[in-house]
Residue, then its C-alpha position, 0 to 999 in steps of 0.5 A: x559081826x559088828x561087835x567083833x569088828x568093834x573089840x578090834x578097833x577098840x582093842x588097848x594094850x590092858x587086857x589085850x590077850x582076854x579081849x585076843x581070846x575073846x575075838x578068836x572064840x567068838x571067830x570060832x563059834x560063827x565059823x561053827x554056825x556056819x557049818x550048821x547053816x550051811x547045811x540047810x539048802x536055804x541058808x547055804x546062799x546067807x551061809x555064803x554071804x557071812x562066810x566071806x564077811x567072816x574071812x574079812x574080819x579073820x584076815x584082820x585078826x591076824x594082821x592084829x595078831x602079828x603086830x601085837 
């Protein structure tokens, strides 16, 4: 999660839509993982927890997006 917030805050206008791609797919792939986790009734509570951190950092994407 450090590492997406992290591209965000350092993101520059070179190489803006690889590092946009980048951030998405890795959006994706936690999302995913998620899913997977949740499944399991003893990760669903951490699945939780890292789902509404995700949700932060996706609403701060797509404030990025917007402005861009």
């Amino acid at each position: 999660m450090s590492r997406i917030e992290s591209i965000l805050q350092q993101v520059s206008v070179d190489g803006l839509i690889a590092e946009t791609y980048e951030i998405h797919e890795m959006l994706l792939e936690v999302d995913q993982l998620l899913i997977i986790l949740q499944q399991d009734l003893k990760m669903a509570p951490l699945a939780k927890g890292i789902r509404l951190q995700l949700q932060s950092i996706q609403e701060k994407y797509n404030r990025f997006k917007v402005t861009e």
